[in-house]
N, C-alpha and C positions, 0 to 999 in steps of 0.2 A: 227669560232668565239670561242675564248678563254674562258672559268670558268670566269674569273675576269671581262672581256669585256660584258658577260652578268650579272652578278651582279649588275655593274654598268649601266648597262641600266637600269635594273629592279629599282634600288633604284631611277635613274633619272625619270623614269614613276610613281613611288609611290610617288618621291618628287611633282613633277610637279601638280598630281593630288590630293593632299593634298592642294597645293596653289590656285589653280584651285578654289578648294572647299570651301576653307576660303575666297577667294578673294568675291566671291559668297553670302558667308552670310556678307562680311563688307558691299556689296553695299545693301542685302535685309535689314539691320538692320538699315543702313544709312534711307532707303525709309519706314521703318516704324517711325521711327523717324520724320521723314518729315509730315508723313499722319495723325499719333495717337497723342490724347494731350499725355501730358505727366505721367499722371492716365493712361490713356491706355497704353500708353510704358510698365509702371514701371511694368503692370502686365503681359504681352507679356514677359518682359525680368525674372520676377521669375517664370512663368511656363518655360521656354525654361531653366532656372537654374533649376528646379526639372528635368526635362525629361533628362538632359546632365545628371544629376546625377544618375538617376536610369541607363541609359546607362553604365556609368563608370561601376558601380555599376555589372552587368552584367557581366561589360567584364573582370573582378579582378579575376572570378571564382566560385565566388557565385550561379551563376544560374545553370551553369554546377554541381556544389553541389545537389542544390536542381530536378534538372531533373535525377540524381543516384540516387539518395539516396529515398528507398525503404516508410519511415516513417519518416516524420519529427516532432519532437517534441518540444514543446517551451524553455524545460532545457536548 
């Protein structure tokens, strides 16, 4: 098997499992919607907005920063 012929498998397995995954939370978000008034939605949907952020957040390189670095100061 070729360089390019694995590549493209790999990116069609990383595709697939990304859609996979999204497909997943459209039907749990659908089913909480259905279940929670919509008070309870709106707060389910601004926690999963803070947690998606501090995630991002992480993965920019920040964390990686703060897990090196010896002293961190507030300057």
């Amino acid at each position: 098997m070729s360089e390019a012929n694995k590549v493209f498998k790999g990116a069609f397995f990383l595709f697939s499992g990304k859609m996979i995954q999204r497909s997943f939370g459209l039907v749990s978000t659908l089913i909480l919607a259905r279940v929670l008034v919509p008070d309870d939605f709106g707060l389910v949907a601004i926690a999963h907005l803070v947690i998606s952020f501090v995630a991002k957040s992480m993965e920019s390189g920040s964390g990686q920063y703060l897990i090196q670095e010896n002293l961190v100061n507030d300057n």
